[in-house]
N, C-alpha and C positions, 0 to 999 in steps of 0.2 A: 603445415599444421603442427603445430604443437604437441606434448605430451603432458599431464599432470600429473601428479601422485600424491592422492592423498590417503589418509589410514583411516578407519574408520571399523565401529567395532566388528565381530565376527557376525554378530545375527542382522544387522544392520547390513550386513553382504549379502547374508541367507538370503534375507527376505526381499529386498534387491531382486538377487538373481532369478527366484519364486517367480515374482511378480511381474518380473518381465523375460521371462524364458522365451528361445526363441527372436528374441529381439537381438537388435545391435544396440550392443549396451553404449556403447560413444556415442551413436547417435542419444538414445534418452536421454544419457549425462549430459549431452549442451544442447539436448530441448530446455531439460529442467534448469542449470546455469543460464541460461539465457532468460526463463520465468523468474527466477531468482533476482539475476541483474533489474529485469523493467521492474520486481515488485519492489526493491529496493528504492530506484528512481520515483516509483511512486510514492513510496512510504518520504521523500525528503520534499516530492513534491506540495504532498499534505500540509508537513512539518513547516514549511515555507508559509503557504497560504496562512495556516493558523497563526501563525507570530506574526505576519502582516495583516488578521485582523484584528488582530487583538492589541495591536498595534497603535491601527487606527481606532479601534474603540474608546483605546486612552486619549483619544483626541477628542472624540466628539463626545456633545454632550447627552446624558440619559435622556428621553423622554420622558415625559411625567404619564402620571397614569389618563391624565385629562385628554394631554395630547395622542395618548392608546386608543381610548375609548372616541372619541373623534376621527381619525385614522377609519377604525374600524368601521365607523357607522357610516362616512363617506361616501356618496355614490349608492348606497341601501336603501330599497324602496319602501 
């Protein structure tokens, strides 16, 4: 296992330590690093998707409003 050291300010400890009194603080600090790391992975998984559709949007062509309105009524009784 490893060790980290990071500095971080004093009430930013306080409240830290408040908030989870009682607890094993190593454990919380890589529950929370490890929520951190997948939000991360999600936040480039996002970032991925959107540039690949937008992507593709530069490829296809708009639809007209005729072909919306058509679309829409399709299949409607």
């Amino acid at each position: 296992m490893a060790t980290v050291n990071f500095s971080v300010p004093d009430d930013v400890k306080q409240a830290f330590s408040k908030a989870f009194e009682g607890e094993n603080k190593s454990g919380v600090l890589t529950r929370l690093m490890r929520q951190a790391i997948e939000e991360r992975k999600r936040e480039r998984r996002r970032a991925a998707a959107i540039d690949a559709l937008l992507k593709l949007r530069g490829r296809v062509r708009p639809a007209t409003g005729q072909e919306v309105r058509k679309a829409r009524q399709t299949g409607r009784p």
